[in-house]
N, C-alpha and C positions, 0 to 999 in steps of 0.2 A: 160066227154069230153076227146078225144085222142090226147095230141102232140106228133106231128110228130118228130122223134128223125131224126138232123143228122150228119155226117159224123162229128168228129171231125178237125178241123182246125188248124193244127200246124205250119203253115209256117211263120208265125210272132212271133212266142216263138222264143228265141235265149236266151243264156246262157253269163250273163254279170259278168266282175269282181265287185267289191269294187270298189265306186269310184274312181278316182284319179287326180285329175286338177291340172293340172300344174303350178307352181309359178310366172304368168305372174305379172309382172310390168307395172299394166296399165297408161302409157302416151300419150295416147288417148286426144279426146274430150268427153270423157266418154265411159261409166263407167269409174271412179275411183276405186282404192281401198278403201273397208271398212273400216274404223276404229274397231282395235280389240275389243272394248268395244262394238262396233257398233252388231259384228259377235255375240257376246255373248250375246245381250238383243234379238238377233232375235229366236235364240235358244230354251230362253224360253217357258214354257209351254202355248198351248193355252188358251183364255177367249172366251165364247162369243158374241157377235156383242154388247147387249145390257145389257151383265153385271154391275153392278153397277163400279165393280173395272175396269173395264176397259173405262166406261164411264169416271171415274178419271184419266185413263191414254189418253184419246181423248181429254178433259178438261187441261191438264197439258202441251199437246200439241199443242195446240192451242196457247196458254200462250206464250209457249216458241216461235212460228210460228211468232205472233206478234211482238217479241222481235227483231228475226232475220229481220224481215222486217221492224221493224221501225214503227210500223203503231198500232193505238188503235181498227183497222178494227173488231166490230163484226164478220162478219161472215168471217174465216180466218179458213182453214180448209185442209186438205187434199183429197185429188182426188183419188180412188182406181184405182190405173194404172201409167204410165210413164207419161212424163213429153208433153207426145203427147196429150191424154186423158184428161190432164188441160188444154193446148192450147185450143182443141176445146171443153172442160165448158166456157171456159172464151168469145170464139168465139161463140156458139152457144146458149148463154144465153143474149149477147149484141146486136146479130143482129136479126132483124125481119124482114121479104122478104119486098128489095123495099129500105130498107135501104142505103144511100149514107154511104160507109166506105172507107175513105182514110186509104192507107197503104203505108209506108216509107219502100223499097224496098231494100236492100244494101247488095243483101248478100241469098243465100238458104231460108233460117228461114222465110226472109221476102215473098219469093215466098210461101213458105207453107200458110202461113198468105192468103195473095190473095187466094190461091185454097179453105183456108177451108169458108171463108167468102164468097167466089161464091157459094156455094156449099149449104149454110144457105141462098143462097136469096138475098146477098147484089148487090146491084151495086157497086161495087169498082170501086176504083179510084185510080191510082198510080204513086208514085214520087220515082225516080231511083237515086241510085249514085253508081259507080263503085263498084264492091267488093273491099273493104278495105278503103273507103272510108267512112264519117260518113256527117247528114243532120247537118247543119246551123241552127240555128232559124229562120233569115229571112227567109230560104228555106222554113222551116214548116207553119209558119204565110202567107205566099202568097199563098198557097198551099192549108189553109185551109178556106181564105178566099175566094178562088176562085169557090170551092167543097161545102162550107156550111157541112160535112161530120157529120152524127151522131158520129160517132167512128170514133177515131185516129189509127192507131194500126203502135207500132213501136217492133223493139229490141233493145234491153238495147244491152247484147252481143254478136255479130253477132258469129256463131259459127264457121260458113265455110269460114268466110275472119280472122278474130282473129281481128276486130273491133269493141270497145266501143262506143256505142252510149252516148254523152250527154245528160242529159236530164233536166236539171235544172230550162230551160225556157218555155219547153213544158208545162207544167200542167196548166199555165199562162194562153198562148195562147187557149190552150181547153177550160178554163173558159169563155175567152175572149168570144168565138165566141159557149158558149153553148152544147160542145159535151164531150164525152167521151176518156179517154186517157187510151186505153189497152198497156202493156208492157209484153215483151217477159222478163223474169228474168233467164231465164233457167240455163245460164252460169254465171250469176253473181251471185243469190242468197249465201249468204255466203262468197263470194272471192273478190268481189269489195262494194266499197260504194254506198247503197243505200237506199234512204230515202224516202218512199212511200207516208209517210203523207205531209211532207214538201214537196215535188216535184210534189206532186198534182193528183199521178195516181189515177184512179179510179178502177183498175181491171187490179192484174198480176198475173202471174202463173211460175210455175219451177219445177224443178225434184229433185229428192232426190241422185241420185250417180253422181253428180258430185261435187260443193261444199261444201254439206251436210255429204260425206265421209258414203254413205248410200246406200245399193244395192236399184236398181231400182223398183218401183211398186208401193209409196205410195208419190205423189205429191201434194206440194203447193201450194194453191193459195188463194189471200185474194181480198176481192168484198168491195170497199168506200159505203159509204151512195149514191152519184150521183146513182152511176151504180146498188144498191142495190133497188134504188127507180125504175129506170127505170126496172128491173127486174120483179119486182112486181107488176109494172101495163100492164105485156103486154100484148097486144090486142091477140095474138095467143100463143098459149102454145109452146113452147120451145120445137123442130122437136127432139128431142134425150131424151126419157124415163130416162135413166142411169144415164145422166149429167144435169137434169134439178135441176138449184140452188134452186127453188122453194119449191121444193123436200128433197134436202139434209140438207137445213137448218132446216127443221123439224127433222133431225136427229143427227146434231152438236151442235144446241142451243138449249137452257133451259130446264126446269128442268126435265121435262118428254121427253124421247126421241121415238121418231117413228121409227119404222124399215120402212128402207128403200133398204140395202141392206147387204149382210154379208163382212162387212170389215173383213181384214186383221190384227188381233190384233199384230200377230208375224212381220208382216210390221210398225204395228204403233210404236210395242218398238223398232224397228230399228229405224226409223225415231226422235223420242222423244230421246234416246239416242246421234245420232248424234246432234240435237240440241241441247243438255244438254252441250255436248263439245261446240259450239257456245259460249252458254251463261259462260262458264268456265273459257274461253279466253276472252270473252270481245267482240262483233260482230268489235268494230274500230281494235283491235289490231290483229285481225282476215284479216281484209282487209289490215295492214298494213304487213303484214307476206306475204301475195301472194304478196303485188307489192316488199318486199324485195325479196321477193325467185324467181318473173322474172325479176327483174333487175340482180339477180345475175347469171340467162340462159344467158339474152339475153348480158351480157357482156361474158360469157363463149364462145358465137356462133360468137361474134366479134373476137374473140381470134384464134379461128380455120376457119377463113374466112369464117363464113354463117351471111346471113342478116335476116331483118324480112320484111314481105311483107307490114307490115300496119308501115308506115316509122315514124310520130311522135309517141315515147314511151307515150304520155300521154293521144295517142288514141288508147293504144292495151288495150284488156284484160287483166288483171293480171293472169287469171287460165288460160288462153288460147293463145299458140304464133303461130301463121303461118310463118314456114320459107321457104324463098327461096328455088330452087330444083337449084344449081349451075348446068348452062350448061353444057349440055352433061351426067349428070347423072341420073340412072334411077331408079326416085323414090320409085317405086314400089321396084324392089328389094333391096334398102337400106329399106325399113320398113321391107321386109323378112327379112333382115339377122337380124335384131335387134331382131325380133322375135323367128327366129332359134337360132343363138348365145347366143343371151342375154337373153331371156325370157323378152325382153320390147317390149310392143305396144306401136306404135304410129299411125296416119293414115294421109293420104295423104289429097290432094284437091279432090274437086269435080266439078260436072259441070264445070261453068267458070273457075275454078281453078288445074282443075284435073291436073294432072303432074309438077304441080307449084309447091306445097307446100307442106313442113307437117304441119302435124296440131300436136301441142306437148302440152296437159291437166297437167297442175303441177295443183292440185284441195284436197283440205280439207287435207286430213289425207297424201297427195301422194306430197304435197305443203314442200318438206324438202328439205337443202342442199345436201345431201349424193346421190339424187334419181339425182338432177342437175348437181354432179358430175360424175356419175356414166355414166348416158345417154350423155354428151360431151364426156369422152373418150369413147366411143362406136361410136360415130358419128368421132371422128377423127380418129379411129382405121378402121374404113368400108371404108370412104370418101378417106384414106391414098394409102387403096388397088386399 
């Protein structure tokens, strides 16, 4: 047999230096910065999928997963991908087409929520409250009694308002009236209090570089007995190969594990590491560290005349603040010059919010006095000009 030989191809060869990335100071809504212990367990050498010693390191994470979460959840597991990719495990494992799914709407996060749950089939059903605003109980309880709704689906931390949702009496109410309570953890996992098994959810999910102080790619999420049984009995298989839990649990639990897919061993010792600092700290004294490090922003931002858009302090984020854009300045290039100048990121609003706010990530390892010193005089040194 003859192949055809041809012409070589060089116009996408190009001739690149040595890395070189620059020392940005991420105060974002993520990515964060890694923790250097963090950079260094990523480092190491590969295993894998189904190594024995790395089985111990998927095993040891979990452990630690449970820990951070709060929760004695069997299956508690990591997600190969961002904190988007556990969203919808979490979404497309709980809804079956036809499904009534209320969703508590306050913000970006919760609109995604609505689009991936349309998308799996559900009839959603939706209750609004301003950006920066957060639901009531009795708003949820009237809401859910009115819907009858399989699944709740809320966020814990709204990301695009810098609004904490409460959630203390939800998991109550879902008992109540028989349904499922999915929570958005993304921005809190790690940085606020949260108590999964006391609080009743049944099924939440999060990302690894924002409070976790962990590059992005190997995400959280732990599944209750409720939601694990509903799982397990469902009448149609689960629309998505990759994420069906059904699937993965044959490859996170017991003794013998099934390939399923080739994890990321150099992401799970990043992730396992970050957790290892969780657990090293204490997860309470951990939460209690991000609400001192934005009380000490958001007094620093009163001091040089900026506010916060989500107005009572005990309904913001701890890792995450939205501040005002003082009239007549253009936010956009106040994030430039912080970026030029300073080598800090931070980022603006969006949608409803675009030109309002920044959004300013104090998150895991990036949660220090020096970083909230640093970024005030930069904001009154730009703001001055």
């Amino acid at each position: 047999m003859t192949i055809q030989a041809f012409p070589k191809n060089d116009l996408h060869k190009i001739e690149t230096g040595t890395l070189d990335v620059p020392p940005r100071l991420l105060l974002g809504p993520g990515p964060s910065n890694a923790h250097p212990r963090v950079l260094q367990a990523i480092g190491m050498r590969q295993l894998s999928h189904l190594d024995p010693a790395f089985i111990k390191i998927m095993n040891e994470t979990q452990e630690l997963l449970r820990y951070t979460w709060q929760t004695d959840n069997e299956l508690t597991l990591a997600i190969s991908g961002t904190g988007s990719a556990a969203m919808e495990t979490a979404v497309a494992n709980v809804v079956t087409p036809g499904d009534v799914v209320l969703v508590g709407v306050m913000g970006y996060f919760g609109e995604r929520l609505v689009e991936m749950a349309s998308r799996h089939g559900a009839d959603v059903r939706i209750i609004e409250k301003e950006w920066g605003d957060v639901f009531e109980p009795g708003e949820i309880y009237a809401a859910v009694e009115e819907n009858q709704p399989a699944v709740v689906m809320l966020v814990h931390a709204e990301t695009s308002t810098g609004a904490l949702q409460p959630l203390e009496d939800i998991g109550d109410i879902c008992r109540e009236f028989d349904c499922l309570l999915l929570v958005d953890c993304v921005t809190s996992l790690g940085a606020a209090p949260l108590y999964m098994d006391n609080w009743k959810i049944d099924i939440a999910y999060s990302c690894s570089q924002k409070g976790l102080s962990c590059p992005p790619g190997a995400s959280p999420l732990t599944v209750g007995s409720r939601a694990l049984e509903q799982i397990s009995k469902r009448y149609v298989k689960t629309d998505t190969w990759y994420l069906d839990l059904n699937l993965l649990k044959s490859y996170w639990l017991g003794d013998t594990r099934a390939y399923h897919h080739t994890m990321s061993s150099n992401m799970t010792y990043a992730l396992r590491e970050g957790l290892r600092l969780v657990a090293e700290e204490g997860v309470e004294n951990r939460w209690a560290r991000h609400r001192e490090m934005a009380e000490l922003f958001w007094a620093g931002l009163a001091d040089i005349g900026l506010s916060c858009h989500v107005a009572n302090p005990e309904l913001r984020i701890p890792s995450l603040t939205t501040v005002r854009v003082p009239e007549g300045v253009d936010a956009k290039a106040v994030a430039g010059r912080l970026l030029n100048e300073y080598n800090i990121e931070i980022a603006g609003g969006f949608s409803k919010l675009s030109g309002q706010v920044w959004r300013v990530g104090l998150m895991g390892y990036n949660s220090r006095p020096e970083n909230i010193m640093l970024l005030l005089a930069a904001f009154k040194e730009i703001l001055g000009r």
